[in-house]
N, CA, C and O atoms as a GROMACS GRO file, in nm:
protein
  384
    1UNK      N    1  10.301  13.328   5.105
    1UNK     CA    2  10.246  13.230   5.197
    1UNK      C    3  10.350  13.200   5.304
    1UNK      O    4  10.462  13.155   5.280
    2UNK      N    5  10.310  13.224   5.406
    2UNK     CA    6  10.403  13.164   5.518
    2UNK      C    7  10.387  13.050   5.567
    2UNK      O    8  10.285  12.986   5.592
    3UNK      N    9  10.502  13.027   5.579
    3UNK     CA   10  10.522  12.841   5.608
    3UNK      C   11  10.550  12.829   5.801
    3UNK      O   12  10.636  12.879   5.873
    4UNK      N   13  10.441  12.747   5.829
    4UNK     CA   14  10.431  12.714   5.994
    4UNK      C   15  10.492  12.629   5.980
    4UNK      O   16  10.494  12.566   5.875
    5UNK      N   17  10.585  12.589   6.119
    5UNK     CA   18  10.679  12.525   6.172
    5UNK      C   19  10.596  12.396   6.183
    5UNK      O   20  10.482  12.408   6.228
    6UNK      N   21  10.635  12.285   6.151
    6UNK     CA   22  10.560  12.139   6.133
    6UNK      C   23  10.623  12.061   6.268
    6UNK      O   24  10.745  12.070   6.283
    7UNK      N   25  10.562  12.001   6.345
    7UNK     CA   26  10.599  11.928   6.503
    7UNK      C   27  10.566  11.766   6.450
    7UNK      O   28  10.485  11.727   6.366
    8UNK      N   29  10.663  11.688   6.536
    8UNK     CA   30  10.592  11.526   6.517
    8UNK      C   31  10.443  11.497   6.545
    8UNK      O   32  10.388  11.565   6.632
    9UNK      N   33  10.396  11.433   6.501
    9UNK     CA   34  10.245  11.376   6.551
    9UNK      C   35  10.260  11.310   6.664
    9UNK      O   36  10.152  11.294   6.722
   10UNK      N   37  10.340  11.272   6.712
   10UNK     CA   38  10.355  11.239   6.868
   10UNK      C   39  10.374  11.372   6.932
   10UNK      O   40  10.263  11.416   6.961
   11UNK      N   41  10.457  11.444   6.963
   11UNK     CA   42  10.505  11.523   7.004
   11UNK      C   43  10.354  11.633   7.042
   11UNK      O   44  10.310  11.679   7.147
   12UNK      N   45  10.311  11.640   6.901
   12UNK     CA   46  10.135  11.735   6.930
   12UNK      C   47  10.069  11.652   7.052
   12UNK      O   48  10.036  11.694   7.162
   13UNK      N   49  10.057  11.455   6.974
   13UNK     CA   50   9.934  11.404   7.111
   13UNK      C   51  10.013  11.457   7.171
   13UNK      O   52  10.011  11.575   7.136
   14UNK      N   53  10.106  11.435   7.266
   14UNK     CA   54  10.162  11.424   7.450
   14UNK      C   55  10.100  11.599   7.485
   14UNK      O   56  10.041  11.641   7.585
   15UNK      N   57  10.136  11.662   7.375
   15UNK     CA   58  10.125  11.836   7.442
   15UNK      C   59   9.950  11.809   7.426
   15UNK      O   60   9.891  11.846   7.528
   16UNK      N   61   9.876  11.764   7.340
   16UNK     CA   62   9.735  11.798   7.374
   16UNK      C   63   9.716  11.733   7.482
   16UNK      O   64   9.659  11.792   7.574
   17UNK      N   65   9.766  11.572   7.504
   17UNK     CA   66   9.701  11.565   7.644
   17UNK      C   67   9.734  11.632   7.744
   17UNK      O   68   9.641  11.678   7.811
   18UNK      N   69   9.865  11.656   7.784
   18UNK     CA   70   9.875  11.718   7.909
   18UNK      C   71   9.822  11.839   7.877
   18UNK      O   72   9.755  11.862   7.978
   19UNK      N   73   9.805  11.935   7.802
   19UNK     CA   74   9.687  12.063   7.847
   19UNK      C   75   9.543  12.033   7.851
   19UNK      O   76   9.455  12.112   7.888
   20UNK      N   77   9.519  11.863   7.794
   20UNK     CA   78   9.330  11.846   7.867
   20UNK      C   79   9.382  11.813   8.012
   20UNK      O   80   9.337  11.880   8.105
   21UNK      N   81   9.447  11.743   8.030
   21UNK     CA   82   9.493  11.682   8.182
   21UNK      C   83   9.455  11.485   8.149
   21UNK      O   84   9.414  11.399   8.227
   22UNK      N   85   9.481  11.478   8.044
   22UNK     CA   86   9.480  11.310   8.030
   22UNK      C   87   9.623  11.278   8.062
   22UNK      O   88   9.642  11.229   8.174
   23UNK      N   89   9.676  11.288   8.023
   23UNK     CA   90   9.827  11.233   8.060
   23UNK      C   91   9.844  11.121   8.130
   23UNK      O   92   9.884  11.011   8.092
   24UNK      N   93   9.793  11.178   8.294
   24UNK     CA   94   9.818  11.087   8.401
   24UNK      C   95   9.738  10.964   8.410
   24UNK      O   96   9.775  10.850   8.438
   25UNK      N   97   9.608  11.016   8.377
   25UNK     CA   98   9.523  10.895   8.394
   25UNK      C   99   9.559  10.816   8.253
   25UNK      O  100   9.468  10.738   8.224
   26UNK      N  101   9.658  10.814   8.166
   26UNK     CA  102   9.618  10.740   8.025
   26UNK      C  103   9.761  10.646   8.097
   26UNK      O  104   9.787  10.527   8.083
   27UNK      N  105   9.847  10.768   8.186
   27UNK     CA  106   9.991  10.679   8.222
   27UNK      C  107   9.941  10.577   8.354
   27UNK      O  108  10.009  10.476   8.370
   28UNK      N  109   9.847  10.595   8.430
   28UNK     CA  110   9.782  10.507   8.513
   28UNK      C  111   9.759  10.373   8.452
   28UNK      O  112   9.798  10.261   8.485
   29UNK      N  113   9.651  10.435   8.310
   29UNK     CA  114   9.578  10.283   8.263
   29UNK      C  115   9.682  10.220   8.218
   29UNK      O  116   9.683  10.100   8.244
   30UNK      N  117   9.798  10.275   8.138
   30UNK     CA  118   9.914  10.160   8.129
   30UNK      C  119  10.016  10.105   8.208
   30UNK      O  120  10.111  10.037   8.171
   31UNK      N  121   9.975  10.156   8.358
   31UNK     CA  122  10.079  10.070   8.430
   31UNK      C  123   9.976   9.954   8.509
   31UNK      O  124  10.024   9.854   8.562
   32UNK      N  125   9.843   9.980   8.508
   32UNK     CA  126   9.757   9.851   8.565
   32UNK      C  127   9.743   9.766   8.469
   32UNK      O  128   9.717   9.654   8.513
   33UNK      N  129   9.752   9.776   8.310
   33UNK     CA  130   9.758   9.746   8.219
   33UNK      C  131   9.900   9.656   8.191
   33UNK      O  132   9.896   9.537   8.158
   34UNK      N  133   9.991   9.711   8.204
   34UNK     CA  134  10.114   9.638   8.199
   34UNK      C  135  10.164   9.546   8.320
   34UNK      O  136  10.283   9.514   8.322
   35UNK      N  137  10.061   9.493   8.441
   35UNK     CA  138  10.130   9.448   8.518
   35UNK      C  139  10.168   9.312   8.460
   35UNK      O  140  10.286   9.280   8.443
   36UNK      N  141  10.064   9.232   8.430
   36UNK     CA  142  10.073   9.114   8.331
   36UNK      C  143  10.205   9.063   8.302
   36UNK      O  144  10.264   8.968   8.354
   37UNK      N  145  10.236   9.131   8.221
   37UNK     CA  146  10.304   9.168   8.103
   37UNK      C  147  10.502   9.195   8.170
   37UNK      O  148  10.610   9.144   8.139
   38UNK      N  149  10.454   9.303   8.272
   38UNK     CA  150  10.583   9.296   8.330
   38UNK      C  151  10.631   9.214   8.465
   38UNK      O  152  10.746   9.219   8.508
   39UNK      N  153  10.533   9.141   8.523
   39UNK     CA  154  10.551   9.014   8.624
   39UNK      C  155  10.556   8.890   8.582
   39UNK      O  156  10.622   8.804   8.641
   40UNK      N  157  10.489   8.868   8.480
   40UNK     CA  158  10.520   8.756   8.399
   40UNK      C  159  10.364   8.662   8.431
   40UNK      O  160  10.270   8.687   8.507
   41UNK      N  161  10.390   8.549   8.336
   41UNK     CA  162  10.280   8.476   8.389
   41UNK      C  163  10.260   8.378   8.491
   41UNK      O  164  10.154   8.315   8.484
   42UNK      N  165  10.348   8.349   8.594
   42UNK     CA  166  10.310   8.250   8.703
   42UNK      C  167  10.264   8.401   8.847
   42UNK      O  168  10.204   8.377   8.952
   43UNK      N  169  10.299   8.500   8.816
   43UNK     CA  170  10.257   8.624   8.908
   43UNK      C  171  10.101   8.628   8.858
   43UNK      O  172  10.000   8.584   8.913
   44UNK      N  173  10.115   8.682   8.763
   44UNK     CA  174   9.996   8.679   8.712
   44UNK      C  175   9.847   8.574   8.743
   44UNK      O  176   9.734   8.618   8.764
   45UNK      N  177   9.883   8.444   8.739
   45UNK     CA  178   9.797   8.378   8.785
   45UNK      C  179   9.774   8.410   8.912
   45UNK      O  180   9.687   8.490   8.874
   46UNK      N  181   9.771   8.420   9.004
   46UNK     CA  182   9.789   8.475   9.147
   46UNK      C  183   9.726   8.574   9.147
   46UNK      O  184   9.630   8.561   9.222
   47UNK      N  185   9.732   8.702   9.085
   47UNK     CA  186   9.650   8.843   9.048
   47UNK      C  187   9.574   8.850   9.043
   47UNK      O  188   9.548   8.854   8.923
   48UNK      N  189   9.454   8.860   9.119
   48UNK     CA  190   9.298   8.887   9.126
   48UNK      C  191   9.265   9.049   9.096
   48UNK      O  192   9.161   9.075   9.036
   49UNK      N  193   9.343   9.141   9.132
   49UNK     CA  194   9.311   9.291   9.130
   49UNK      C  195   9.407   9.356   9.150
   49UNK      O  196   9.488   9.330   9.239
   50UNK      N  197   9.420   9.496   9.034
   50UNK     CA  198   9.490   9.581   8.999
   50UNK      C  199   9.469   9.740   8.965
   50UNK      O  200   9.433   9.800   8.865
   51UNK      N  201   9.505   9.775   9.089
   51UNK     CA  202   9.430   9.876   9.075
   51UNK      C  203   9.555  10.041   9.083
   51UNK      O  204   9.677  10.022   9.086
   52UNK      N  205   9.508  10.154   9.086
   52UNK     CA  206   9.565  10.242   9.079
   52UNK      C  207   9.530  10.382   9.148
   52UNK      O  208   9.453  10.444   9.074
   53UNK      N  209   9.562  10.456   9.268
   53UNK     CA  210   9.503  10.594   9.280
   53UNK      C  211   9.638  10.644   9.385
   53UNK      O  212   9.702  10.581   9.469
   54UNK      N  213   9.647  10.796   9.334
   54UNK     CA  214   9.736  10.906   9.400
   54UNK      C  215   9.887  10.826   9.388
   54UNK      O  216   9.968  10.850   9.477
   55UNK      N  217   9.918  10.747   9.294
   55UNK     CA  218  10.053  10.723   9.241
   55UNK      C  219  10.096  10.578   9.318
   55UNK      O  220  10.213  10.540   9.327
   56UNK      N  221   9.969  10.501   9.375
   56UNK     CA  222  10.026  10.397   9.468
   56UNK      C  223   9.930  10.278   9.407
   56UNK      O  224   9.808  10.274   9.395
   57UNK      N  225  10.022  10.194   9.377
   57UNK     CA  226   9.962  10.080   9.277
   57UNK      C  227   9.890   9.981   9.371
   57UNK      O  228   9.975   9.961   9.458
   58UNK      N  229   9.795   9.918   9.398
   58UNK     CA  230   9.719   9.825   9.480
   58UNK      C  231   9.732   9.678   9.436
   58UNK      O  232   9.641   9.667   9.354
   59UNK      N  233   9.762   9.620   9.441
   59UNK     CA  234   9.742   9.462   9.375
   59UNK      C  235   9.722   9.360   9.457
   59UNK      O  236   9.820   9.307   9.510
   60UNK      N  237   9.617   9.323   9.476
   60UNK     CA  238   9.528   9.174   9.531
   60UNK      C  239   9.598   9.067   9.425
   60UNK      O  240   9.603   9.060   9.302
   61UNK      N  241   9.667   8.957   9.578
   61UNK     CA  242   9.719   8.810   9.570
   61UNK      C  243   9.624   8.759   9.602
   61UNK      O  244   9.521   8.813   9.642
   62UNK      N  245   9.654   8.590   9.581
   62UNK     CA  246   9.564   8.504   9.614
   62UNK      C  247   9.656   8.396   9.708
   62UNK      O  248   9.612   8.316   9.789
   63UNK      N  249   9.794   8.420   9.671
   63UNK     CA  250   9.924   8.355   9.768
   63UNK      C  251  10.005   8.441   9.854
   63UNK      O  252  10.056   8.550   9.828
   64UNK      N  253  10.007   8.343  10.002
   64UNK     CA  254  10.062   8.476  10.101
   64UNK      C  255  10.240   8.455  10.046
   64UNK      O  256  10.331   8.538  10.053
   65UNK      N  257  10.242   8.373  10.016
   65UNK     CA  258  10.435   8.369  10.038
   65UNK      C  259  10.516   8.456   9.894
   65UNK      O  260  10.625   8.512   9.884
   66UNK      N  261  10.364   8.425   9.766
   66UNK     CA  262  10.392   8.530   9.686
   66UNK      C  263  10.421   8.679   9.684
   66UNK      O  264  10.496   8.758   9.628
   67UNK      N  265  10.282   8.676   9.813
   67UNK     CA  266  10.294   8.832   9.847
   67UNK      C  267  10.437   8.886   9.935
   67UNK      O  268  10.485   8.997   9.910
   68UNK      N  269  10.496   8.797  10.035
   68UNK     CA  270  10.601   8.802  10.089
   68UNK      C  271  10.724   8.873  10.034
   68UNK      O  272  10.784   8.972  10.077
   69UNK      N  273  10.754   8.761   9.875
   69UNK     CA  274  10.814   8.774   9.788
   69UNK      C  275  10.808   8.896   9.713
   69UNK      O  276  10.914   8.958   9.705
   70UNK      N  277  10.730   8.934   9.669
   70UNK     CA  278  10.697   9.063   9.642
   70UNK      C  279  10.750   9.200   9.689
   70UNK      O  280  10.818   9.284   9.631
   71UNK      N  281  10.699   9.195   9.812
   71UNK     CA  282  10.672   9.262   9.892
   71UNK      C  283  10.861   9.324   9.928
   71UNK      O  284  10.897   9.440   9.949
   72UNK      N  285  10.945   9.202   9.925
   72UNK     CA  286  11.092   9.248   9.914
   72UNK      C  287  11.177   9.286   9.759
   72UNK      O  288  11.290   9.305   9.712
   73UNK      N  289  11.076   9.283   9.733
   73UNK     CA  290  11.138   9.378   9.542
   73UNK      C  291  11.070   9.458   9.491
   73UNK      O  292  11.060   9.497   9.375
   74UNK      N  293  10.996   9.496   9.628
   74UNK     CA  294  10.884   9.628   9.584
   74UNK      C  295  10.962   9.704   9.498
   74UNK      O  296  10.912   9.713   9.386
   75UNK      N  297  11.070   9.765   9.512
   75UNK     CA  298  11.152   9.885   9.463
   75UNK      C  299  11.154   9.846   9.312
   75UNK      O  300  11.103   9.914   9.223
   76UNK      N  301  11.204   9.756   9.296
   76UNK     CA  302  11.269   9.692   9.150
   76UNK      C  303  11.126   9.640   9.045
   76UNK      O  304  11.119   9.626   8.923
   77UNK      N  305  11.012   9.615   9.170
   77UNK     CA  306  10.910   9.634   9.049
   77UNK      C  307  10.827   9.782   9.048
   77UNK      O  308  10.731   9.798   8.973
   78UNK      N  309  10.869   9.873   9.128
   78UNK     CA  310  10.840   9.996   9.074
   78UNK      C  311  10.921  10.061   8.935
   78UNK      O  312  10.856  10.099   8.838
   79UNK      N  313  11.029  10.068   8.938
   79UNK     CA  314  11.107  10.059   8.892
   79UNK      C  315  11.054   9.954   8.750
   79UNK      O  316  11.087   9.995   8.639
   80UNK      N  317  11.006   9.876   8.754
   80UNK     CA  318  11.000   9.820   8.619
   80UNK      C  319  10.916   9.860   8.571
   80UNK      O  320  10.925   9.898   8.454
   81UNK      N  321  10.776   9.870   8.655
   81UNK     CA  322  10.679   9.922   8.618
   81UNK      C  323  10.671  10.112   8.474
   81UNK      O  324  10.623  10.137   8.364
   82UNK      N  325  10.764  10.196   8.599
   82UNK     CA  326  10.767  10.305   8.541
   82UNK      C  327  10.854  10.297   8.409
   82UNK      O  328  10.805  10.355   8.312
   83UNK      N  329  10.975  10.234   8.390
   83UNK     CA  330  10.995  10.210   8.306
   83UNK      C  331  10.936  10.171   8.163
   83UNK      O  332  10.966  10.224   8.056
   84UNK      N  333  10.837  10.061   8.185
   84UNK     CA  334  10.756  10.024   8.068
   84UNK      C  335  10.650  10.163   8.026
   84UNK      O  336  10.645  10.210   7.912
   85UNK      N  337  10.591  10.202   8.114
   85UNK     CA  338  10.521  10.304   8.101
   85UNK      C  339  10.550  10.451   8.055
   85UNK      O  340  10.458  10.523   8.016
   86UNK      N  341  10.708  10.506   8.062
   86UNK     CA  342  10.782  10.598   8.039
   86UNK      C  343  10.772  10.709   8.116
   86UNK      O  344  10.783  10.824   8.074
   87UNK      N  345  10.749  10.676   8.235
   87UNK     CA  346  10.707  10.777   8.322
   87UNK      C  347  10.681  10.750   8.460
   87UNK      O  348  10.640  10.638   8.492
   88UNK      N  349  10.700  10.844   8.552
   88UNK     CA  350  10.733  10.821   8.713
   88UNK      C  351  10.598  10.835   8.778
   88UNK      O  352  10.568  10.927   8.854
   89UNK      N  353  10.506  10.718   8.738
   89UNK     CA  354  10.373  10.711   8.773
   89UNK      C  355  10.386  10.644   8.914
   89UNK      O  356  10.397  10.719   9.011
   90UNK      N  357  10.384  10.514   8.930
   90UNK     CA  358  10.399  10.437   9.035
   90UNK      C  359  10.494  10.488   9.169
   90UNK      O  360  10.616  10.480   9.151
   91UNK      N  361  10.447  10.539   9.298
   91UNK     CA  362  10.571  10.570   9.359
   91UNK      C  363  10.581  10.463   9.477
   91UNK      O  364  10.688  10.443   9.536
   92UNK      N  365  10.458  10.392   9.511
   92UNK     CA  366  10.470  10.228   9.580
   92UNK      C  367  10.376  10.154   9.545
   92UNK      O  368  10.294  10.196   9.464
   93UNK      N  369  10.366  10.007   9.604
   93UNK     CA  370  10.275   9.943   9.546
   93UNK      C  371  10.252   9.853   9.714
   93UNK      O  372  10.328   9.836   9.809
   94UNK      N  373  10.087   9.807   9.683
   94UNK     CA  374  10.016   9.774   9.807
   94UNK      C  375  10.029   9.626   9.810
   94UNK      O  376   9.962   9.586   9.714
   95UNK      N  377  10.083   9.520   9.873
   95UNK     CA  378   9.972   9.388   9.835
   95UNK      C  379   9.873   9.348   9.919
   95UNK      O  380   9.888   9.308  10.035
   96UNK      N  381   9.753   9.362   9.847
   96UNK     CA  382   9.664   9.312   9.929
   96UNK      C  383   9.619   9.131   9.940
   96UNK      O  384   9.533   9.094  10.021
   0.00000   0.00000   0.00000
C-alpha cells in the first residue's frame, strides 16, 4: 500500500479556492466585513455603506469632518484593513 503525502486542512481549503477562483471574493467579503471591527465603534456609527469592487473599498459617511479625517489616514487604514484580512485586497478606499 502506498502511503500519499497528507497536507493541512487549511492549506487544501486556500488551494481549492483559488483553483475555483473564490479566493478574492471570500477576501473582499472579509474586508467589508471587518470594517466595524477595525475602525472601531464611534466610526462605525457614522457608516451607512460598505462596499467593495476592483480592489477599491467604497464607504458612505454620514459626517463630513469624519470623512475629512479619514480621508488623511487613508494609507494606514488600508494598511489595517489588509492586514486583518491577510491579504493585499484593498488598494484605496472612497468616502462617500
Amino acid at each position: 500500500m502506498q502511503r500519499v503525502k497528507s497536507l493541512p486542512l487549511g492549506q487544501i481549503l486556500r488551494q481549492f479556492l483559488r483553483e475555483e477562483g473564490l479566493e478574492t471574493p471570500l477576501n473582499e467579503y472579509r474586508a467589508v466585513s471587518c470594517w466595524n471591527e477595525v475602525m472601531g465603534e464611534m466610526v462605525a456609527r457614522y457608516t451607512t455603506n460598505v462596499t467593495i469592487r476592483n480592489g477599491i473599498l467604497y464607504v458612505s459617511l454620514r459626517n463630513p469632518s469624519l470623512r475629512q479625517n479619514l480621508l488623511m489616514n487613508r494609507s494606514q487604514i488600508v494598511q489595517k484593513i489588509n492586514a486583518h484580512v491577510g491579504a493585499q485586497i484593498v488598494q484605496n478606499i472612497v468616502f462617500k
